[in-house]
C-alpha positions as CSV (number, residue, x, y, z in Angstrom):
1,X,134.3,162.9,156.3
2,X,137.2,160.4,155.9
3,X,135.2,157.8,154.6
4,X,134.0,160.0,152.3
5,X,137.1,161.0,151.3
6,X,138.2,157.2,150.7
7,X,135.2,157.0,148.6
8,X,134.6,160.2,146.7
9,X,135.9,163.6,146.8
10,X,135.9,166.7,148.9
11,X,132.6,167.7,147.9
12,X,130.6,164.9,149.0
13,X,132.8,164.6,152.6
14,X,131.2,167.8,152.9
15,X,128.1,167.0,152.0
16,X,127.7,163.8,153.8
17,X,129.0,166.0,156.8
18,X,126.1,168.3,156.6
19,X,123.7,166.1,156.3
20,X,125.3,164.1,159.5
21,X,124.6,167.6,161.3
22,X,121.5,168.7,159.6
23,X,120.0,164.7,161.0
24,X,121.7,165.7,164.6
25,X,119.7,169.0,164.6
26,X,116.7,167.4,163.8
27,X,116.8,165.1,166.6
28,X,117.4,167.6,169.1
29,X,114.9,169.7,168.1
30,X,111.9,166.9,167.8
31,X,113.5,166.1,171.3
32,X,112.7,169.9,173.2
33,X,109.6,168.5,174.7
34,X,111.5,165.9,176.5
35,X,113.3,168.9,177.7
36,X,110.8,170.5,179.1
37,X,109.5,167.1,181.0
38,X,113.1,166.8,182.3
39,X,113.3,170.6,183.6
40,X,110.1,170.2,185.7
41,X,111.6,166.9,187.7
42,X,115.1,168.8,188.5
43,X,113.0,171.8,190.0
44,X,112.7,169.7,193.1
45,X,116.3,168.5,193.2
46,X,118.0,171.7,192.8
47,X,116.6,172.5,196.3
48,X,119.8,170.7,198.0
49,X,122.9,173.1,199.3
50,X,125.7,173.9,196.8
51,X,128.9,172.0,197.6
52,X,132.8,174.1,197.6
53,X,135.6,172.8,195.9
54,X,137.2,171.4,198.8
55,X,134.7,168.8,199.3
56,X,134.0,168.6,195.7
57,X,137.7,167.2,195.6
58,X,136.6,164.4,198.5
59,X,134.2,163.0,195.6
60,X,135.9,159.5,194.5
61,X,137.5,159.9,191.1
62,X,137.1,163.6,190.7
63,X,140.9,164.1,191.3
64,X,141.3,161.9,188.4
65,X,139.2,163.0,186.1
66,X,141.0,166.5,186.5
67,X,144.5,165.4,185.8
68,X,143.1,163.2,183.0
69,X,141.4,166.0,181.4
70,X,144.9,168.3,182.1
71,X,146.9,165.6,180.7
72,X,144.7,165.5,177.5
73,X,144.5,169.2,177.4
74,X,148.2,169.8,178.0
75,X,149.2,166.9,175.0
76,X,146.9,168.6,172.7
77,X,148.4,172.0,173.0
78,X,151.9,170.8,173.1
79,X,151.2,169.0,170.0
80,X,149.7,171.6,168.1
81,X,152.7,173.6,169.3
């Protein structure tokens, strides 16, 4: 959209835009077989016991990924604020 914008007006950001999405539906929906393929292979794994949060936590980096995505969460609202 900003590069359309540099190089034409609203109406063709938008355009351009919806064409971007209209390509990115495409894709995914000439890609549902592959879904299907991949659904039948995780039947097997889903077989295994379900973790808590507590040893969830004990996974390397998931602390950090949780502030990070506070951090990110927390600067985006106070910005909009």
């Amino acid at each position: 959209m900003a590069f359309a914008l540099l190089k034409a007006n609203w109406h063709a950001g938008y355009l351009w835009t919806a064409i971007l999405q209209g390509f990115i539906l495409f894709v995914c929906i000439i890609s549902l077989p592959l879904w299907k393929v991949n659904e039948k292979a995780n039947v097997d794994s889903e077989t295994s016991e379900s973790v808590g949060i507590m040893s969830s936590l004990k996974v390397p980096g998931v602390i950090f990924t949780l502030f990070t995505f506070f951090s990110y969460y927390a600067g985006e609202a106070t910005y909009f604020l």
